[in-house]
N, C-alpha and C positions, 0 to 999 in steps of 0.2 A: 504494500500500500504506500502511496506516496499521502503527505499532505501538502493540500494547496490554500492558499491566502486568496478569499476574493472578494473586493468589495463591489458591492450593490447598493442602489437605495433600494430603501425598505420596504416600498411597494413592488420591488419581485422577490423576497423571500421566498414569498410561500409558492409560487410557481416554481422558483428554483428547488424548494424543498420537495415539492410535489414531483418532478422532474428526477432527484438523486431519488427517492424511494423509489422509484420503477428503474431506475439501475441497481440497484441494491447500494447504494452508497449513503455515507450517514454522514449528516451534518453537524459540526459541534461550534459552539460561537468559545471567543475567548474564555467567559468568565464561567460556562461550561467546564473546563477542562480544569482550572481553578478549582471551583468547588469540587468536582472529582480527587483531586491528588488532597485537598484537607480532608474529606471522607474517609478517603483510603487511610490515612495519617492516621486519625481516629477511632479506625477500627484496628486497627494496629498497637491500641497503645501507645503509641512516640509520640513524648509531645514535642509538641509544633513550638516554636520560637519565631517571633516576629521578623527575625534574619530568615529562618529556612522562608516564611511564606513570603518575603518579598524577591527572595531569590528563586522560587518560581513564578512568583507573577513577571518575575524579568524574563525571565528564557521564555515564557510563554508569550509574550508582548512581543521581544526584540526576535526571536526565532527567526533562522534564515531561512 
């Protein structure tokens, strides 16, 4: 799988969303993938420090 960066305005979202579901491809916005990795954190037991969660909002943000 690759990831791709695409922006759109927000009146074709859901065409585009509607569009990846009949490829089978899933969409995830930034602050998706954010709240995923503190989830995961938390069922884990490890706590989270204000350094680890800003350092993946940065690689999540900055990603090339």
């Amino acid at each position: 799988m690759e990831d791709v960066l695409l922006k759109m305005p927000t009146s074709d979202v859901a065409f585009i969303q509607q569009m990846a579901s009949r490829f089978g491809w899933t969409i995830e916005n930034r602050a998706n993938v954010i709240d995923k990795f503190i989830a995961a954190c938390s069922r884990s037991n490890q706590r989270l420090e204000d350094v680890d969660i800003m350092e993946e909002i940065k690689a999540v943000r900055y990603k090339a």
